[in-house]
NUSEGU-480634 format. One record per residue: x, y, z of N, C-alpha, C in turn. Coordinates in steps of 0.001 Angstrom, whole numbers, plus 500000, padded with zeros to 6 digits. Layout:
<sites>
XYZXYZXYZ;...
</sites>
This chain:
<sites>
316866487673641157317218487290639792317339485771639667;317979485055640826318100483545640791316472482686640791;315320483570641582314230482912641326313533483624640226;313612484294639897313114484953637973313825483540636928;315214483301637295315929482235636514315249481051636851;315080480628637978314736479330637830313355478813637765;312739480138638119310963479812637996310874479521636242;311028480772635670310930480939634123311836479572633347;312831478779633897313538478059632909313111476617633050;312730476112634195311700474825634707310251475024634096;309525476524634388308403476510633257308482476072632101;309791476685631703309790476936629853309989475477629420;310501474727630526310737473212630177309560472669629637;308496472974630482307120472295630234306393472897628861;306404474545628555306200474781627801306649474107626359;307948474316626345308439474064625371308100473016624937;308237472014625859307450470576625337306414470362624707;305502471301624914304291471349624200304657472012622580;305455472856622481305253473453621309306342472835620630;307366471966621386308487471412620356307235469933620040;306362469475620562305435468550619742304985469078619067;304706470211618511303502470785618014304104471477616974;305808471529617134307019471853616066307149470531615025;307339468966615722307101467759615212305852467061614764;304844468103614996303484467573614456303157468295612905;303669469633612837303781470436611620304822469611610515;306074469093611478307128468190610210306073467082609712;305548466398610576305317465014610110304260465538609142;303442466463609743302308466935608256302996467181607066;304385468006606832304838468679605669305705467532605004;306096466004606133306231464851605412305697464063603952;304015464161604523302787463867603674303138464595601984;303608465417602368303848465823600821302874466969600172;301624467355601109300673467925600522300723469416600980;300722470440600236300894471713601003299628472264601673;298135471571600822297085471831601396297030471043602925;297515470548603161297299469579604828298162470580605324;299555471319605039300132472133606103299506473249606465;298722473931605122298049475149605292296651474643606142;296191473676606016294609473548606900295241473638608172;296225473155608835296961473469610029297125474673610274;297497475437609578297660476789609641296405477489610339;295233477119609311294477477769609055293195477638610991;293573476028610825293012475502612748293613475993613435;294930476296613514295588476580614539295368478210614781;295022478834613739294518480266613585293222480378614852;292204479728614832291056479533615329290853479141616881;292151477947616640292118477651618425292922478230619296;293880479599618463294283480647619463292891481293619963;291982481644619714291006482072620211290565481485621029;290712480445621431290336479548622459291095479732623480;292443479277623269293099479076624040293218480225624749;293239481345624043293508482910624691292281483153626101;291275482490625742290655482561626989290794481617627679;291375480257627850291685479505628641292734479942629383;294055481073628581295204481238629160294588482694629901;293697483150629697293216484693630255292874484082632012;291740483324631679291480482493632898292291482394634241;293412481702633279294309481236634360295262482345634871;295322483531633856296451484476634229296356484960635414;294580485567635411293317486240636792293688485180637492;293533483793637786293659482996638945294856483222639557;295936482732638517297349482872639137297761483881639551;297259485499639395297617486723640077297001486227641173;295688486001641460294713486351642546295261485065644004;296184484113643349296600482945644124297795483362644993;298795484325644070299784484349644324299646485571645310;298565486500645335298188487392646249298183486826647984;297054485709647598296360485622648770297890484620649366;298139483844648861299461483230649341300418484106649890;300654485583649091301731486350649985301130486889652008;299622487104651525299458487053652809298820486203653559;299650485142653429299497483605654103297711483249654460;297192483287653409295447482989653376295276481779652661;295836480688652803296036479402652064294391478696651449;293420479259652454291691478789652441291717479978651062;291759481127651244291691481698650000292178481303649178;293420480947648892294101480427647435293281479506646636;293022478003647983292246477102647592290823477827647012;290067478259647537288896479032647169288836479152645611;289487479724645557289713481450644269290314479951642827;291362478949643431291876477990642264290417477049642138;289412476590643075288228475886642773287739475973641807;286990477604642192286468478315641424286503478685639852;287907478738639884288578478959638324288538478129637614;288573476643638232288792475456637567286902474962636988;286189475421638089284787475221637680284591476203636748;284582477243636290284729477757635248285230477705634220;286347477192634058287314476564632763286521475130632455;285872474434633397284755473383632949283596474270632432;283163474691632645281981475198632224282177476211630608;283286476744630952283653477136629660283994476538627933;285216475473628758285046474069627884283665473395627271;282844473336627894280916472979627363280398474132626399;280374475304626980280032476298626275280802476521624779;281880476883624834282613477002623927282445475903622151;282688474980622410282260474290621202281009474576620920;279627474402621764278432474508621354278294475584620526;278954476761620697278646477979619913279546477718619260;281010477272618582281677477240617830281314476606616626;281124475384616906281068474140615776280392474336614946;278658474831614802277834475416613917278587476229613205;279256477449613109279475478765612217281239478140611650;281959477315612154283024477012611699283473477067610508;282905476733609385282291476709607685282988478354607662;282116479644608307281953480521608153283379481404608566;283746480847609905284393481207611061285849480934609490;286642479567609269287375479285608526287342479942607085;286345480438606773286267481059605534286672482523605325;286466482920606650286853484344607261288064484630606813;289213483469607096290725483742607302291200483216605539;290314483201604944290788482858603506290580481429603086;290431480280603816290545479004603416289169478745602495;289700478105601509289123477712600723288968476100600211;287747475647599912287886473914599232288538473031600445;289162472099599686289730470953600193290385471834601643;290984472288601752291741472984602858290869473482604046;289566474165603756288908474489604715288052473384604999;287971472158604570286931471236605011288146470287605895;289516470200605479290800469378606535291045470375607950;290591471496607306290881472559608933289238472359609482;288334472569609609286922471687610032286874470523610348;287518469994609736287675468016610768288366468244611666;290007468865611483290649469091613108289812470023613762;289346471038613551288681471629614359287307470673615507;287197469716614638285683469037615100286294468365616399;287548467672616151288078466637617182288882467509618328;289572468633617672290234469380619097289420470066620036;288232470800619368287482471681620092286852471232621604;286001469771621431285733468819622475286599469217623594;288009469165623466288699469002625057289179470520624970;288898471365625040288484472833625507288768473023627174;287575472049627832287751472039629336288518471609629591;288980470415629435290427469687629811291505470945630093;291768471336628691292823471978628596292744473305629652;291611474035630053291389475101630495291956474914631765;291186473825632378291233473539633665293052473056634378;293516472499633142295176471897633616295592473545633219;295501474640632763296000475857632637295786476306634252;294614476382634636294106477117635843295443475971637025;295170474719637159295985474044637981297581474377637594;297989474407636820299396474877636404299282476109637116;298583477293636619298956478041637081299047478357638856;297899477719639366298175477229641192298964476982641407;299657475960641178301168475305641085301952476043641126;302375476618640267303273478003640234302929479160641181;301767479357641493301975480841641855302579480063643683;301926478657644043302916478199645156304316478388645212;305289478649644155306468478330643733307372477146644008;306120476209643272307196474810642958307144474559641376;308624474862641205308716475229640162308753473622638975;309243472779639895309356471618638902308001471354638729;307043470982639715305915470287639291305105470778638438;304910472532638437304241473360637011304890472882635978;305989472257635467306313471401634166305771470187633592;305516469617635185305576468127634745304081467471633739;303224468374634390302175468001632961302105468589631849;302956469426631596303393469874630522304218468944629868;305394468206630653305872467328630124304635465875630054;304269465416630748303232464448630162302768464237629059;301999465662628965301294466018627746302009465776626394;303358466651626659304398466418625290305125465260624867;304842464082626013305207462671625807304012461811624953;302865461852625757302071461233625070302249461789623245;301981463001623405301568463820621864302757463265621137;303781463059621098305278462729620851305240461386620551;304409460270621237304247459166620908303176459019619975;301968459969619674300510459025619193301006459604618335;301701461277617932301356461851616425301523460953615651;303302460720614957303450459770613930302854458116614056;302475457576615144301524456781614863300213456492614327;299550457806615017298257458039613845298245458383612912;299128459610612254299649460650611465300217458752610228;301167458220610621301500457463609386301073455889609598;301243455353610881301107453973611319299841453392610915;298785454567611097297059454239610871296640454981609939;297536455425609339296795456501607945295947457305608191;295857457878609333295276459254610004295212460642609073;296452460566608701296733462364608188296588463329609502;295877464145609165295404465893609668294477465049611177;293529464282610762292801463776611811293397463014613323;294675462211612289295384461618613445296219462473614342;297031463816613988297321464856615005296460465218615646;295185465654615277293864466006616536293995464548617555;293727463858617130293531462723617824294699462666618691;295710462489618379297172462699618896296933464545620225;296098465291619965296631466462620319295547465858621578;294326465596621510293422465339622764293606464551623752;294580463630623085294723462509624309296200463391625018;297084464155624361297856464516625464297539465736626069;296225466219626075294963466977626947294727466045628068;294397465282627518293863464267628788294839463772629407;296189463574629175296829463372629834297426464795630594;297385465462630520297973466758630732297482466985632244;295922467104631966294785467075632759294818466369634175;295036465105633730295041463698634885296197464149636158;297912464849635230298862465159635978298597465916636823;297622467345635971297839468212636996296972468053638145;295807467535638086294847467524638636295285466308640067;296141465830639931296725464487640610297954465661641962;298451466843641462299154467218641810298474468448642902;297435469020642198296833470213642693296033469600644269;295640468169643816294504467643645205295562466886646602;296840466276645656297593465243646382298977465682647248;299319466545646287300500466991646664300410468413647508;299702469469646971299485471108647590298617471409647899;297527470616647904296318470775648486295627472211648141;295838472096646753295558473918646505294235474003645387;293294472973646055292130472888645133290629472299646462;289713472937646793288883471783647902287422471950647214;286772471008647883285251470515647269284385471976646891;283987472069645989283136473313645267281974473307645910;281324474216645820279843474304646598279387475374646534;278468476028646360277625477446646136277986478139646624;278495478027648257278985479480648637280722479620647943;281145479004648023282695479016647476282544480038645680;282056479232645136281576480005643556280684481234644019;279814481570644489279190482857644645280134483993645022;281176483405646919281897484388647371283333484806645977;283741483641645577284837484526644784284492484612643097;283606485017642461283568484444641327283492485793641004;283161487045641518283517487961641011284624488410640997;285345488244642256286483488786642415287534487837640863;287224486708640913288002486119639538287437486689638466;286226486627637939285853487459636657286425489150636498;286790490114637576287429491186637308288935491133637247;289362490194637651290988489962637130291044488864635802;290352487919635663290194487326634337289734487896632965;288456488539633044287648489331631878288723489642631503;289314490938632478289870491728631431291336490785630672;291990489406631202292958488813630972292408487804629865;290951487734629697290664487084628333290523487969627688;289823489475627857289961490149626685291008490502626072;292551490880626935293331490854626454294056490072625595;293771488939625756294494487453625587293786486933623950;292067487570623826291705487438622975292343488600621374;293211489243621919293736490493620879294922489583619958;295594488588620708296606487962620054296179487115618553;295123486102618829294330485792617647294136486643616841;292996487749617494292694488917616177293464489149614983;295114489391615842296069490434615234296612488737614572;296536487626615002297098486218614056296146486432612609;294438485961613014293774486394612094294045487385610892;294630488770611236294665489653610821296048489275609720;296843489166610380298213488453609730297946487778609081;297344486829608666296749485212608634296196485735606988;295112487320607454294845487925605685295646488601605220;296728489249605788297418489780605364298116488739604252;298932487531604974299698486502604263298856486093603240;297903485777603248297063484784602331297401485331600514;297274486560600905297252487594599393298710486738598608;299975486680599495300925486297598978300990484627598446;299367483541598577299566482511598319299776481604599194;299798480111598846299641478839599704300899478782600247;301796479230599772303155478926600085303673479736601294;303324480643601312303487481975602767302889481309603680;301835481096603484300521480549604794301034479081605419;301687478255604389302485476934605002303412477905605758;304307478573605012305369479272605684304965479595607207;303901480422607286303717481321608770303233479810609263;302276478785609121302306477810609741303779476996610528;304400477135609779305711476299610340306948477562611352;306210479015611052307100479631612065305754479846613027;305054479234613199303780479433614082304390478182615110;305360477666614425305179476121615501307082476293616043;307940476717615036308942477250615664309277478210616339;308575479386616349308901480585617415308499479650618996;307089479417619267307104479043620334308068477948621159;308860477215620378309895476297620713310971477430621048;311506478006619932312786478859620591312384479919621469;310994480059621392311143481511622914309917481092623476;310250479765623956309331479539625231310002479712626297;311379480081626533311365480845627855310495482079628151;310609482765626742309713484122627337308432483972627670;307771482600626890306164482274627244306333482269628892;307198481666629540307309481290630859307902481757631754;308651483313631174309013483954631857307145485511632436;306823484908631482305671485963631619304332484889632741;304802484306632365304042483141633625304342483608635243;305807483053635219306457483098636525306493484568637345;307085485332636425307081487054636779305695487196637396;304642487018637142303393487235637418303049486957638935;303673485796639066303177484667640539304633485549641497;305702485528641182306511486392641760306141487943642172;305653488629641352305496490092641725303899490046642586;302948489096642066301779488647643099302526488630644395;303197487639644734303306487191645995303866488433646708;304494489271646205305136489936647224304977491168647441;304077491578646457302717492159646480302364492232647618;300953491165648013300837490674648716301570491009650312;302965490477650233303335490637651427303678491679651772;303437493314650575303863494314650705305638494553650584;305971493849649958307285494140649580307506494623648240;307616496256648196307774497033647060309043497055646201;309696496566647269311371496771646871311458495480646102;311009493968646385311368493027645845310818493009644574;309120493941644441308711493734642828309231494575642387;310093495475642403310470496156641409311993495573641234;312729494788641681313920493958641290312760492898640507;311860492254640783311812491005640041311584491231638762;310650492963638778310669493339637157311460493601636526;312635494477636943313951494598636381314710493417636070;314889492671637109315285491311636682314983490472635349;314134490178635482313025489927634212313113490538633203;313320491676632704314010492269631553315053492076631150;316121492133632406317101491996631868317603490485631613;316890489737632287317094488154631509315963487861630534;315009488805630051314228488613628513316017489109627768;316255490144627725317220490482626714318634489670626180;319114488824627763319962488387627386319818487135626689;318054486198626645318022485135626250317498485695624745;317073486449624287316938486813623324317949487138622336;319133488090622607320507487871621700321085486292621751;321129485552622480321530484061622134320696483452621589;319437483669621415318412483207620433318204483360619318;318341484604619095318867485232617239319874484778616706;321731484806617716322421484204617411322623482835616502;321101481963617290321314480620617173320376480601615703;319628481271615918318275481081614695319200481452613346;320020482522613344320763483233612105322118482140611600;322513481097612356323309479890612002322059479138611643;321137478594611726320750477316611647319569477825610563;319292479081610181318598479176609397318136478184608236;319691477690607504319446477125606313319152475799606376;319826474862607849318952473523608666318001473737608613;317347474603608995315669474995609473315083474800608040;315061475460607046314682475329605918314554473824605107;316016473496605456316033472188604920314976471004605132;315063471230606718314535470165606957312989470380606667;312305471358606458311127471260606142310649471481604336;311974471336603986312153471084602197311337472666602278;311650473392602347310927474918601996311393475559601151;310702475590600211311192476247599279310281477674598602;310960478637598021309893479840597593309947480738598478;308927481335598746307965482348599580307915481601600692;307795480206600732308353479541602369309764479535603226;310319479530601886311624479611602474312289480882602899;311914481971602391311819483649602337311300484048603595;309992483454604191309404483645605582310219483434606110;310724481736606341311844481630607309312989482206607214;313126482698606146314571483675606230314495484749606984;313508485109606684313212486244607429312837486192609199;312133485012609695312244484705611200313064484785611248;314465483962611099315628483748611526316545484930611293;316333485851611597317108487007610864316384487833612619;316746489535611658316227490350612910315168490729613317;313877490130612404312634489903612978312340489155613949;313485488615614416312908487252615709313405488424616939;313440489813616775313828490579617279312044491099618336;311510490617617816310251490946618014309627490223619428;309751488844619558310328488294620609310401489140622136;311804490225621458312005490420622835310998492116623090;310137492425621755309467493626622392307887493158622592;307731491831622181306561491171623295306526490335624156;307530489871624632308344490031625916308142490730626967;308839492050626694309022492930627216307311493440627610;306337493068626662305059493472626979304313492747627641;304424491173627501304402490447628259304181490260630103;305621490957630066306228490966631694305283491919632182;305004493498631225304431494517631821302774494198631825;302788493441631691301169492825631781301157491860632350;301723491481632922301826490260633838301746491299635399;302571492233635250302856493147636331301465493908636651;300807494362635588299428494860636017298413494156636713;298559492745635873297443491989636798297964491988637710;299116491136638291299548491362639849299705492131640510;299410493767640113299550494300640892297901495373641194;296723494435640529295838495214641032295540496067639778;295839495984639064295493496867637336294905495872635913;294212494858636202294343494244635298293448495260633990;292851496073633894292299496851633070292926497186632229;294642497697632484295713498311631561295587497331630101;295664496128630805296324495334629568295535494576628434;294130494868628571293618494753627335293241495950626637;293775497380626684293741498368626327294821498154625502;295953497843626128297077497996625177297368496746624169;296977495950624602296457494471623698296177494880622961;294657495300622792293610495748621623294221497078620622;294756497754621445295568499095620727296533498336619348;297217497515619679298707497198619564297840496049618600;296926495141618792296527494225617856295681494630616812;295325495651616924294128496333615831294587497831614778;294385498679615474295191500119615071296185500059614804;297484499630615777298473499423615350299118498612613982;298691497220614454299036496284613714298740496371612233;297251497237612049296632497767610732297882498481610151;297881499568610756298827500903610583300038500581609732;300708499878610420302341499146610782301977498474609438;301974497009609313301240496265608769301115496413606693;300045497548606657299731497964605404300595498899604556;301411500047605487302199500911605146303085499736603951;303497498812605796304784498019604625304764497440604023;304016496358604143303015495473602870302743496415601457;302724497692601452302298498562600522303500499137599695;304693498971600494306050499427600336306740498646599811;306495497207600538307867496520600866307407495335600490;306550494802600288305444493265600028305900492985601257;306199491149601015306208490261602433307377490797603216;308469491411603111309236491942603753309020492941604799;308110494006604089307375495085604684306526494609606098;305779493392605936304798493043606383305557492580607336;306764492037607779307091491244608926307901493047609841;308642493517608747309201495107609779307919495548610240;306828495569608947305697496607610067305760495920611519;305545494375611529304919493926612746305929494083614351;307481494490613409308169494280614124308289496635615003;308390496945613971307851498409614558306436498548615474;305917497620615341304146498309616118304734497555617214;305426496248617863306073495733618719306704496692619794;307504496975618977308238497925619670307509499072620266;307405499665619356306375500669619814305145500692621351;304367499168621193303599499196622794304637499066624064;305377498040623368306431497395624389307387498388625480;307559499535624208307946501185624616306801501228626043;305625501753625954304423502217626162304561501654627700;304189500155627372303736499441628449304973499462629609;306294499324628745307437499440630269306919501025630875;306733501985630637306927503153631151305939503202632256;304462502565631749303257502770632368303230501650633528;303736500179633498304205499366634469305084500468635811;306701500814635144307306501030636047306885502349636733;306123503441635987305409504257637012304641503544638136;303484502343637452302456501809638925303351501486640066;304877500940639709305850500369640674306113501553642033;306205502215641214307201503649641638305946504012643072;304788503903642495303755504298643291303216503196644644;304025502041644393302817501264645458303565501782646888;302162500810647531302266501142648878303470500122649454;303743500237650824304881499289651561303952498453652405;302928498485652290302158498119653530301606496860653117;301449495473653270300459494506652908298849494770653146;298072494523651635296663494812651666295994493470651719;296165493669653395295151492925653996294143493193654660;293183492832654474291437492742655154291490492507656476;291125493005657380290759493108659286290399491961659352;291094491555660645290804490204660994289280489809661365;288706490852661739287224490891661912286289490543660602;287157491159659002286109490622658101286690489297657223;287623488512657911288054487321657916287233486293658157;286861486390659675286024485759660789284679485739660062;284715487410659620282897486861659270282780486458657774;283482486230656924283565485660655590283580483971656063;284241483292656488284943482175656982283371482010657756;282896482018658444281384481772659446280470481903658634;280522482815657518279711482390656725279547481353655537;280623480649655057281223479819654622281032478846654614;280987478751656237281798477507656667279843477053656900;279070478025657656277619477478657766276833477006656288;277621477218655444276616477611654145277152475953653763;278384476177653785279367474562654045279023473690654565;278675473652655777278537472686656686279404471902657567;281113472740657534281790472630658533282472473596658090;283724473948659635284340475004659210285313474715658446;285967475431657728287047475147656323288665475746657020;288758476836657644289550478117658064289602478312659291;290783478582659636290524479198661570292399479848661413;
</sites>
């Protein structure tokens, strides 16, 4: 329980940093005065969850597959398998805009934006999309980092990142008369800085990254694409079901859509422990995995629940006082101010039943199941979310629409603990490790294809 606490609360440090800039990049926009500049935010930030969901899928497959080979002390593997991932999150980064940028017009029109608004969400889109790889690749190294368990240094380019971004926004944003453009601008350079940290840390400090080369990408690139695929497909369900939300809100007007914009940038500030408790849990139940210790992953999962729950009642606590601060300070008024009434209330209850789904998908990939969890992703972001969703919207208007989301929550979150703690119930005691004989001949072949040996 003490390393569930301290992995998840040193993460969440780094996290948070990112999204408490990205909490101060939404104020300084709703400064400007214009509701169309908060909603084009809305409307980008809709778009580059899709991105990001496969940058964070990426890294989820690495960081199980790291924290594996680390439990059974295969350190040449770790390095291997984090190379690999990282050459892929480059290569992905290239790909990705090329097919994006053309249909964007189309892509933004999808989610309702219209006029002036969808041509300010198309300029940020033009300038963030570019550092794609950056960002992919400091995900994949973060996540190395961690599944080592050093817990401070997986923050620290997180904190970088949220320093720079913290310094350029309101400088570009008001100093240079930037607007919407100067936060992109502001958001890439603390990519690049993000990038520089981790990448400084992964080669210098843990040595948990070595020179790429054909046989390295050939031998593990499947084994990462069957724990990743399915962790981007999953990862890609969260957008959908934003998207989906995104039309749902729109019906209710400009004023909702600022609204969900500005709890788009405050939820992740108040429950980025749970972002980082679903991080850490992952590299924890990997490793010991790994070393065949059944008894310790099923405390680290229990653990892990029961510190999602307790940070979650002090989180509602805090949100249901400060509600009417919260409001204030972003002058919200209307159907904006009604959203946030409603976060701050017992919808932030929701939190702890994707959370709770979170952990149990964190637990599948590490434990050799990554298939489960874009089943229940896709279930829970589509069918469900429809279901849930329209009933109450149909019942209840915008009120309806936040209980549906908060019932279909519950509901997988149900699902997924049961189907996790059965796989628990079932593993083996034994560490699944490979004969030292097909060690030797992986490593000889390697190492010739290499041109020295790497492993012994």
């Amino acid at each position: 329980m003490r390393h569930v606490t301290v992995m998840s609360f040193t993460s969440s440090i780094g996290i948070m940093a990112i999204y408490l800039v990205d909490f101060f990049d939404i104020f300084f926009i709703s400064l400007l005065g214009h509701r169309e500049v908060a909603a084009a935010a809305g409307y980008a930030s809709t778009l580059l969850f899709f991105v990001s969901a496969m940058n964070i899928g990426l890294s989820v497959g690495a960081g199980a597959l790291i924290a594996q080979e680390l439990g059974r002390a295969q350190a040449w593997y770790a390095r291997s398998i984090a190379t690999t991932s990282a050459v892929f999150a480059a290569s992905l980064g290239i790909i990705l805009p090329i097919i994006l940028i053309p249909f964007l017009p189309f892509l933004i029109s999808l989610l309702g934006a219209e006029g002036e608004v969808a041509e300010m969400a198309r300029g940020y889109l033009l300038i963030v999309l570019p550092a794609t790889g950056l960002s992919g690749m400091s995900m994949v190294f973060v996540a190395a980092i961690r599944a080592n368990g050093a817990a401070a240094w997986a923050m620290y380019p997180s904190l970088a990142g949220a320093l720079v971004n913290l310094v350029f926004d309101p400088l570009m944003i008001f100093g240079l008369g930037m607007d919407l453009p100067g936060a992109a601008t502001a958001t890439v350079l603390a990519r690049i800085a993000t990038f520089g940290l981790a990448f400084y840390a992964v080669t210098r400090h843990f040595d948990l990254v070595c020179r790429p080369n054909r046989a390295i990408l050939h031998r593990y690139m499947r084994d990462i694409m069957s724990y990743s695929l399915p962790a981007v497909v999953s990862n890609l369900s969260a957008p959908v079901a934003m998207a989906l939300v995104t039309r749902f809100i729109t019906v209710f007007g400009p004023e909702a859509v600022a609204g969900m914009a500005i709890i788009g940038r405050l939820s992740p500030v108040v429950f980025s422990v749970v972002s980082a408790l679903s991080g850490s849990i992952g590299a924890i139940i990997g490793q010991n995995y790994g070393a065949g210790r059944v008894d310790r992953v099923s405390e680290a999962y229990l653990g892990a629940m029961k510190f999602l729950g307790v940070y979650i009642a002090i989180a509602m606590i805090i949100l249901v006082l400060l509600r009417d601060v919260l409001a204030d300070a972003f002058g919200a008024q209307g159907q904006t101010r009604e959203m946030l009434f409603i976060f701050c209330g017992p919808y932030a209850l929701i939190a702890f039943f994707n959370g709770a789904l979170f952990i149990s998908c964190a637990a599948f990939n590490s434990l050799g199941h990554p298939r489960i969890s874009p089943s229940l992703g896709w279930a829970k972001s589509t069918i469900g979310l429809f279901f849930f969703v329209s009933i109450g919207t149909h019942l209840y208007g915008m009120q309806g629409l936040a209980y549906g989301l908060l019932l279909n929550a519950a509901l997988f979150a149900a699902i997924a603990n049961w189907m996790s703690l059965r796989i628990i119930r079932k593993l083996p005691t034994q560490p699944h490790l490979a004969s030292t004989d097909t060690f030797q001949q992986e490593d000889r072949q390697i190492a010739v294809e290499y041109g020295k040996p790497l492993y012994s």
